[in-house]
Every structure is written in C-alpha cells, then in structure tokens.
C-alpha positions as CSV (number, residue, x, y, z in Angstrom):
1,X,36.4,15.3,-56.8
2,X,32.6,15.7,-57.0
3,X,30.8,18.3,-55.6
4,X,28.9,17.8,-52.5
5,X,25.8,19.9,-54.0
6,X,25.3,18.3,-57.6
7,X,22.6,16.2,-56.6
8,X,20.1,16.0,-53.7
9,X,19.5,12.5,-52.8
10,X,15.6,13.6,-50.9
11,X,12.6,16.1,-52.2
12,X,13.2,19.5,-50.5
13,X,10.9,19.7,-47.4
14,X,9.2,23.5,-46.5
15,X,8.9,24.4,-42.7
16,X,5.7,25.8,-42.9
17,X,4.1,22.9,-44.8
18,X,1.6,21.2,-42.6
19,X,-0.7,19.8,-45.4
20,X,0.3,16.1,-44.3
21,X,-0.2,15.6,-40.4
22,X,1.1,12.9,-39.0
23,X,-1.0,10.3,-37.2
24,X,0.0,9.3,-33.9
25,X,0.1,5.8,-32.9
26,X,-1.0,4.8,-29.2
27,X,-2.6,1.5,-30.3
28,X,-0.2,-0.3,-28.2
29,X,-0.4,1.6,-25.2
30,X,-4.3,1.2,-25.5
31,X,-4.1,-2.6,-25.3
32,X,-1.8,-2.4,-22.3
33,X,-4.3,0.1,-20.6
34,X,-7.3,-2.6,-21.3
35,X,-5.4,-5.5,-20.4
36,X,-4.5,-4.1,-17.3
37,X,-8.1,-2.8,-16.5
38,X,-9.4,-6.4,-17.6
39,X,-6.8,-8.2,-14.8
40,X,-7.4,-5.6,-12.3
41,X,-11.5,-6.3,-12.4
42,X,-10.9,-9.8,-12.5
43,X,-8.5,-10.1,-9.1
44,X,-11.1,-7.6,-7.3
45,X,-14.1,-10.3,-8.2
46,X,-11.9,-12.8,-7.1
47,X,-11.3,-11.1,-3.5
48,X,-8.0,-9.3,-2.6
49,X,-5.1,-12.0,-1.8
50,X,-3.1,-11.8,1.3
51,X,-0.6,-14.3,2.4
52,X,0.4,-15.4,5.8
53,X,2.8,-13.7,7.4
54,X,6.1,-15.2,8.6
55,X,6.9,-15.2,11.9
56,X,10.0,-13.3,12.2
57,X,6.9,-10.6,10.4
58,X,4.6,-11.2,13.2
59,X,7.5,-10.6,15.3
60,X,9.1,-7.5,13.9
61,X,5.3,-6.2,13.9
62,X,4.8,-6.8,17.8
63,X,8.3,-5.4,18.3
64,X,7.5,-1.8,16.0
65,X,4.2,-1.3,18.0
66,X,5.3,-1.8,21.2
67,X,8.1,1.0,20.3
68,X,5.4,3.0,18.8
69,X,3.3,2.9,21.7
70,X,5.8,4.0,24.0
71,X,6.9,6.7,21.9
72,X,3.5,8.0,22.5
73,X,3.5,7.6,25.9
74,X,6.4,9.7,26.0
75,X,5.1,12.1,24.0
76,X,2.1,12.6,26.5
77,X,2.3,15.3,29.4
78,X,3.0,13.8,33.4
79,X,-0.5,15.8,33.9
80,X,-2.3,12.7,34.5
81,X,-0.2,11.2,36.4
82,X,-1.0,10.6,39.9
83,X,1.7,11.7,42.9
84,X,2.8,9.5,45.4
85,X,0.9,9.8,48.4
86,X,2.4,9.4,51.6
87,X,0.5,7.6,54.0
88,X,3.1,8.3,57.2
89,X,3.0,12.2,57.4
C-alpha cells in the first residue's frame, strides 16, 4: 500500500500570501443594472401604463370604501351629533 503523503498532487499555498489578489467579476451584474436602467427610462418616456379595470375590480373597490368610510364614521365622537328635539313638550 502507498503512502498517502509520498507525493503532493498541488504547490503548497501560504496563508499569509496575498501577493496575487484576486479580481472580482461583477461584469454581469453591471449589464443587468444598465439594462434595467435603459427599460425603466424608456417605459417613463413612453407614459406609465394602466389597464382597465374589471368590473368585479370596480366593484370590490366601491364595496372596500364604502366599509372604510363607515369605519370612520364610527370611529368619530356622537359630539356633533344633533339631539332630537321634541316639538310637543
């Protein structure tokens, strides 16, 4: 059986050894950065795009404000409100 240490099979790499740095590639990410700058100007010259809503949309909309509105109205104090006046006394 052969010995596991007779031959290294790489060169011997020191820890401290920072003669070679290594350069870090972000080309890609550059181009997706630019390409994504370059669509965004061209959809704001072109004017912001917003389709029709449907109209079980324009439904569920009506629905949610008239909820939200009355949960404000709830919300408020009866301080405004004006008592019944009795007109027989």
């Amino acid at each position: 059986m052969s010995d596991p240490y007779e031959c290294v099979p790489t060169a011997l790499k020191l820890k401290s050894s920072s003669s070679k740095n290594k350069k870090k590639k972000h080309k890609k990410k550059d181009r997706q950065e630019e390409s994504h700058q370059e669509t965004a100007e061209k959809n704001a010259d072109q004017g912001s795009y917003s389709p029709e809503r449907t109209k079980a949309e324009l439904a569920f909309r009506k629905i949610q404000e008239k909820r939200q509105l009355n949960a404000y109205l709830d919300s408020l104090t009866e301080h405004y409100d004006i008592p019944k006046v009795s007109w027989t006394k």
